[in-house]
N, C-alpha and C positions, 0 to 999 in steps of 0.2 A: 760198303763202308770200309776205310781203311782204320789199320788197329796198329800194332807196333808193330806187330811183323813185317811190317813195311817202315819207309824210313826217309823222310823227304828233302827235299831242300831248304835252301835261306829264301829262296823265292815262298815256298809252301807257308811256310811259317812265319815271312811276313804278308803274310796275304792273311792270314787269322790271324793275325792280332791288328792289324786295318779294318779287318772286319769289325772285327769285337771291339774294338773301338768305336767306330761309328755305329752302330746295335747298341753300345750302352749310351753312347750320346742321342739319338734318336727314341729310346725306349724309357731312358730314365734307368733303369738300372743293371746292376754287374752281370756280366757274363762269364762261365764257368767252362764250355764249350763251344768249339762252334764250329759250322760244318764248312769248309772249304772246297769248290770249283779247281782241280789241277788242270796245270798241261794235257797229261794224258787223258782227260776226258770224261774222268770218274770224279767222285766226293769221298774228300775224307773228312771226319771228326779228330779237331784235335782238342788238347787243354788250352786254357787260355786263364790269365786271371785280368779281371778288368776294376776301374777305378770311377766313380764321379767325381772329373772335379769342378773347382767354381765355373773356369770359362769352358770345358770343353769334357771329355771324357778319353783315360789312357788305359791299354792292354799291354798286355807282358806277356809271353811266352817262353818255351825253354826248347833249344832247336836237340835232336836227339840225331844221333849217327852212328852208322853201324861198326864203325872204325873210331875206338877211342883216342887212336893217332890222329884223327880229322881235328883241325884246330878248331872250328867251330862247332866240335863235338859241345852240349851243355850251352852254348851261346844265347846270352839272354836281349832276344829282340823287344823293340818295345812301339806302340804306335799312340799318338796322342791326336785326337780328333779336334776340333772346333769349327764350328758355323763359319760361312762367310756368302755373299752375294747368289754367285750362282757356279756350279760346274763340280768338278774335285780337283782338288790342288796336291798332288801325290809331292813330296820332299823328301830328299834325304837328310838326316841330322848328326849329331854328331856318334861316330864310328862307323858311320859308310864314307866308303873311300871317296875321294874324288879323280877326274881323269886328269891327267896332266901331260900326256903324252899322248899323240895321235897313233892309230892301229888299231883301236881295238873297235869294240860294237858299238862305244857311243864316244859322242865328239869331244872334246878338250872343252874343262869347262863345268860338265856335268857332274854328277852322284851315280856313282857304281849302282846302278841299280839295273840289270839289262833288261833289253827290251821284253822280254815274254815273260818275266816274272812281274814286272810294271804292268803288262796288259792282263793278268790274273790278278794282279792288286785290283784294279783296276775294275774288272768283269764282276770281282766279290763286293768290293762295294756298289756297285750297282746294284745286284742282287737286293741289299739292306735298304735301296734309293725306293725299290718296287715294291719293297716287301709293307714298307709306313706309305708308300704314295708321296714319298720327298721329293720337292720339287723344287727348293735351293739348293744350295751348295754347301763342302765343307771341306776342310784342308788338313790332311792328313802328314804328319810329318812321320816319320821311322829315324830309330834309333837302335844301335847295336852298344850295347855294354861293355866296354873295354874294348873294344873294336880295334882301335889304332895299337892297343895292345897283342890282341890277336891277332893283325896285319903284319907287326913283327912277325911271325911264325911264316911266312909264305913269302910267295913272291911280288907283292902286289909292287913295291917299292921299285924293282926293277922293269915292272910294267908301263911305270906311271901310274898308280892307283895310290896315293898318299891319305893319310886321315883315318883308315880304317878299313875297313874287308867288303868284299862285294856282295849283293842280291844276287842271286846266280839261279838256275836251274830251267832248261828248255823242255824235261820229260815230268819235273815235280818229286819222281821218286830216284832214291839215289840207290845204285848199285856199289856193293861192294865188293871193287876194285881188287882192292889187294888180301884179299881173303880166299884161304882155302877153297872156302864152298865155293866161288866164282870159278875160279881153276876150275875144281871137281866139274863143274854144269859145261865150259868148254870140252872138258873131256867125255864127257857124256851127250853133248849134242854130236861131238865126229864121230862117235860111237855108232848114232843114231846114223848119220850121213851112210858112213861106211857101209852100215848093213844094210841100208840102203842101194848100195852097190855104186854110190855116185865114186866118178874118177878124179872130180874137180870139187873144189871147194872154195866160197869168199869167207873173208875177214875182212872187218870191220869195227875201229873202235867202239862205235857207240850209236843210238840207234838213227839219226840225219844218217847216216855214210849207209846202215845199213839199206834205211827205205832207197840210197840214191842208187845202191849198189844191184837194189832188182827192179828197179824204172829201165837201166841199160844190160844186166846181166838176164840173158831169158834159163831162167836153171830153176828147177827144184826147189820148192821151200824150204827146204834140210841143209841145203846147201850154204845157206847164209848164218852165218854166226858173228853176235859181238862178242866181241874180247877185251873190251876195255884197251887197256895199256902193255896186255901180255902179249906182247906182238912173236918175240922168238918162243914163247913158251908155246905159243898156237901151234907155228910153223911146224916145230920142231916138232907137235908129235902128231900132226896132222903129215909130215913124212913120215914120220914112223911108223903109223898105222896101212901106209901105202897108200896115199892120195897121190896121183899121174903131177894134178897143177895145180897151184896153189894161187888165189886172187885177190890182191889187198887193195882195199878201197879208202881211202880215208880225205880228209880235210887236209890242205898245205901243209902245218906245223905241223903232223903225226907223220905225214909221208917221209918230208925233209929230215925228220928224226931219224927216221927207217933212214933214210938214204945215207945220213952222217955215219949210223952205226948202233944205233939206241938198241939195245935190246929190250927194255920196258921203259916207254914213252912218259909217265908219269911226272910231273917237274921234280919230284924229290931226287931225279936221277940225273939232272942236271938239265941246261938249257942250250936250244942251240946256239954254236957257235954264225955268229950274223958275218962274219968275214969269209967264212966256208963258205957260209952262202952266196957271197957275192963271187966267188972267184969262178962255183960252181957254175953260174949264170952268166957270170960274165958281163953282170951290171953292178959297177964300183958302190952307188949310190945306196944299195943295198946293205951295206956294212956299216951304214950308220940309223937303218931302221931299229926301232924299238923290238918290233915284232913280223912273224914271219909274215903275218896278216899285211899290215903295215908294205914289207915287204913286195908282195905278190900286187900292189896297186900301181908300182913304179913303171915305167915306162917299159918295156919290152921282158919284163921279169916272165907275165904269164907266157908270152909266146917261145920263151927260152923253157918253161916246167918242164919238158918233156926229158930235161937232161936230168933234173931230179928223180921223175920218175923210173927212167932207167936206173939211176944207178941202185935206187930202193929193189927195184926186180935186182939186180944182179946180187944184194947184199941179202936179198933173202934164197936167191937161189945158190949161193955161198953157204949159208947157213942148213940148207936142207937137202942141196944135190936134186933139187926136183924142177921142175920148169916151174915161170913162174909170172903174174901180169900184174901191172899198177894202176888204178885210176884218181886218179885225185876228183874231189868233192869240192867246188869250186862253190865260194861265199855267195847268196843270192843277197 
């Protein structure tokens, strides 16, 4: 059972209060807690405060983060239940963004809500559907509290995501990023690696790159490490500690960073420049993509990556004087 010590996503947390929402509308009364199905595979308990009202029944929660720089550090989600024929009708409302620009995970059109936090909304109420033996339908709408105000704070505007902030989260639990302690456990898994005697090492922002990076890399379980965004803090003392080669695996947008010159990948640190990209590539078209994602769909863009990949080796073999390989993590 997860407690605070852990610390989850927008996706987590509106997946408990969609629950608790429809649990008090099927039950008849409030909910106080309630247990939540993640990404990663496990159950957590969170708080929840819930409502009955005339047509339907609404839950509240309070998103917690381990980063009180996180904008949706405190963000109050909300879900409101009601009956309808047959099925669930999951909606976003007002403070979930909408898409307005093609690139990203979901079409132009939609509510910021991505797919794998939608398919955990989703999977929880069901759970509630089995638990009474409900066998009509009920329509859940989600709401984020000041949302378009906290969408000021990021970059949703420049993505196309207008109205509000996203649903997000593919693992459920959120790592933090830009904290000591995360550094410190990097430094302490090469630690582990080295005395291990390994000569090579991957990086990997985040854990998709990591599972892609040992489907094709046959090494060492020690060997793979996420870094989140600390892409030169890795490098750099992962030469330092005497690592032969160094192997970084990532998704389009975290490589292309690398390759620009990013030394922490993070948006607060800026975004790529989309003209770099095209001249890189050598597809004009690409300079008026939204996003890098966006980008990598155009016409000859993936079969040209290999020149971003290179220059990403060259910019980390610059930065550490050690040899060094790229593999990008291609969208499935």
């Amino acid at each position: 059972m997860g407690r605070h010590s852990e610390f989850y996503t927008t996706g987590v947390w509106a997946s408990a209060a969609a629950k608790a929402a429809v649990l008090s509308l099927l039950s008849g009364s409030v909910v106080h807690q309630v247990e939540v199905l993640i990404p990663l595979g496990k159950r957590v308990s969170l708080p929840v405060e819930s409502c009955l009202l005339g047509d339907g029944a609404c839950a509240k929660v309070v998103k917690l983060s381990p980063e009180a720089e996180d904008v949706t550090h405190k963000a109050v989600i909300t879900a409101k239940a009601t009956c309808c024929k047959e099925g669930v009708i999951l909606e976003g409302g007002r403070g979930i963004g909408t898409i307005t620009k093609p690139g990203l995970k979901l079409p132009v059109g939609e509510k910021a809500i991505n797919p794998v936090p939608r398919c955990f909304i989703l999977k929880n109420i069901a759970e509630v559907f089995v638990a009474f033996g409900y066998q009509e339908g009920v329509r859940v709408v989600l709401e984020v509290e000041e949302g378009e105000k906290i969408a000021e704070r990021t970059i949703n505007s420049k993505l196309g995501i207008v109205g509000g902030i996203s649903i997000l989260g593919t693992r459920g639990t959120v790592i933090p990023y830009s904290t000591k302690s995360f550094m410190d456990s990097i430094l302490a898994e090469l630690s582990v690696a080295r005395a291990q005697g390994l000569a090579e090492i991957v990086f990997a922002p985040g854990r998709e790159s990591v599972e892609h990076a040992k489907k094709i890399l046959h090494l060492p379980q020690e060997s793979f490490i996420t870094i989140g965004d600390f892409v030169y803090f890795a490098v750099k003392h992962a030469s330092r500690m005497g690592f032969e080669r160094i192997i970084f695996v990532a998704q389009p947008a975290k490589m292309a960073k690398v390759a620009y010159g990013f030394k922490n990948t993070h948006a607060r640190y800026g975004s790529l420049p989309m003209d770099w990209l095209a001249r890189v590539l050598g597809v004009n078209d690409v300079a008026k993509c939204n996003t890098v994602r966006e980008a990598t769909q155009l016409l000859g863009s993936r079969e040209r990556w290999v020149l971003v990949e290179e220059l990403a080796k060259k910019q980390i073999e610059q930065w550490t004087g050690k040899r060094a390989l790229t593999y990008t993590v291609w969208f499935t």
